[in-house]
C-alpha positions, 0 to 999 in steps of 0.5 A: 767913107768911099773907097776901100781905102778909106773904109779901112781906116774908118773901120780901124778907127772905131771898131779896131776891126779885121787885122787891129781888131785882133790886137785889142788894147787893154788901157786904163779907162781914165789916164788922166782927170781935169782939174776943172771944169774944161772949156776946150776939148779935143776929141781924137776918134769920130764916135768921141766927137759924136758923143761931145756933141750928143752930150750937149758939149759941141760948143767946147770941142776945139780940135778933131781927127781927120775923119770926125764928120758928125755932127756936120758941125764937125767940118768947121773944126780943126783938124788935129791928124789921123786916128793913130797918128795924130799931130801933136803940134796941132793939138797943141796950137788947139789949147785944150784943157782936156784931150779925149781919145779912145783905149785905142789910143794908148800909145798916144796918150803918154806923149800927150801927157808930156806936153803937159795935157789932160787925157782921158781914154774911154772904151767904146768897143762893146755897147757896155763900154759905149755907155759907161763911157757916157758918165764917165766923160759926163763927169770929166766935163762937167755934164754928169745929169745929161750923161745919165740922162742920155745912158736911160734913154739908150737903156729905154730904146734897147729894151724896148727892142728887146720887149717887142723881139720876146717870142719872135723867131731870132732868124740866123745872120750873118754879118758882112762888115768888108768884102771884094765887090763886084764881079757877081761874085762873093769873095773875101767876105770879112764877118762879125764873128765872136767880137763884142760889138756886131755880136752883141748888136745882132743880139739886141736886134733879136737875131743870132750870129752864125760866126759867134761860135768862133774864136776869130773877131773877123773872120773870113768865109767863102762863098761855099763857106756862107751856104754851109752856115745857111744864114736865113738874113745877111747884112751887107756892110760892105765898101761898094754899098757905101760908095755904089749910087744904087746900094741895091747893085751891089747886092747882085752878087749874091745871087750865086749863093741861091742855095743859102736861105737869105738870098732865096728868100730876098732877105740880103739887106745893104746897109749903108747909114754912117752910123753902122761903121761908129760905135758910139752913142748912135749904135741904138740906130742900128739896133734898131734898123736890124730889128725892122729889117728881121722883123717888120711884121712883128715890130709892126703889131706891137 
């Protein structure tokens, strides 16, 4: 993810955030069962290929999108297109006995079931569809102990943020997900507003949305617009964090908003890890980071 470009489409391919955000497909979780057990799978969305992987099934995985890049295994496998463009033919040459995507990809999946090849779609917009998505991909492949397994361990950590959040204070946050940086100036700002994802991170993490009471998924707020909602803990998620070799430079343009409770008090964070712009099985990762970030000295003490 460098570049405004690319961070576009990564945000399109995992959170159908901003504009395609707005256009959530409502498609059948499965569109189509194996027969047997597949040998060799071709995932069409980055968190897809995470949870092949993190469910053990890396080896099986003959054919990625262009921009699967975890596991660093990823990188020696074939390519097989875009997130909504992928080539067929390449996903033909890959003979796959099954072919996973996301509800996203509905459009696709007909196509695909012409040529005669096993689909299944699951939902990873919510955390709820990441973990249902573990048993039902554990049982298309096969691997239904280590996706019960993974799903526990997940439901583990999350309450145990949960437990050691109880009683703090759960500050106000506002979420930025893309802005135009630069310039020492916030403009633009794109924020996690009454969507199923971000809100429901911040949730876990022991924080509350400002923008939740919105009916927009994304919407974007000026910087008048920020000090009005006064957030006491901003999360930067923004292109030029990623791209910038010191993430803390970005950052210096907030400090025009002093008046806004966050900036006053240093609690701006850029937030950077690759595992903030994917949302599968790795979203325990940033729930977890938000918590320490809000609050070190609580998570410290228990």
């Amino acid at each position: 993810m460098r570049g405004k470009l690319l961070f576009a489409v990564a945000i399109a391919s995992v959170f159908v955030a901003s504009h395609l955000a707005r256009c959530a497909l409502t498609a059948p979780a499965g569109l189509a069962r194996p027969s047997a057990r597949p040998e060799r799978i071709v995932s069409l969305a980055p968190s897809v290929t995470e949870t092949l992987f993190a469910l053990g099934l890396g080896e099986r995985v003959v054919g990625v999108s262009s921009y699967c890049s975890f596991p660093p295994e990823t990188a020696r496998l074939p390519k097989v297109g875009g997130y909504f463009n992928p080539n067929y033919e390449a996903v033909l040459l890959a003979r796959p006995d099954l072919v996973l995507a996301l509800v996203e990809h509905a459009q696709n999946l007909p196509a695909l079931e012409k040529l005669g090849l096993n689909t299944l779609a699951v939902n990873h917009q919510t955390v709820e569809g990441i973990l249902a998505s573990l048993p039902e991909i554990g049982r298309a492949c096969a691997a239904e102990d280590r996706a019960a397994a993974m799903v526990a361990d997940l439901r583990r950590r999350m309450d145990r943020v949960q437990r050691r959040t109880a009683g703090l204070n759960r500050l106000r946050v506002l979420f930025v997900i893309d802005r135009v940086a630069g310039g020492g100036a916030i403009r633009d700002c794109y924020v996690a507003g009454a969507e199923g994802y971000f809100d429901r991170i911040i949730a876990l993490a022991g924080g509350e949305n400002v923008c939740r009471n919105t009916a927009v998924r994304y919407p974007v707020v000026s910087g008048e617009g920020i000090v009005w909602m006064n957030p006491e803990v901003i999360f930067d998620l923004s292109p030029g964090i990623a791209a910038a070799a010191d993430p803390r430079q970005p950052l210096d343009d907030w400090r025009q908003l002093g008046q806004a409770a966050a900036v006053r008090t240093g609690r701006v964070h850029a937030v950077s890890a690759d595992y903030a712009f994917r949302p599968g099985p790795r979203f325990i990762l940033l729930v977890e980071a938000l918590a320490q970030m809000m609050h070190p000295e609580g998570l410290d003490k228990r």
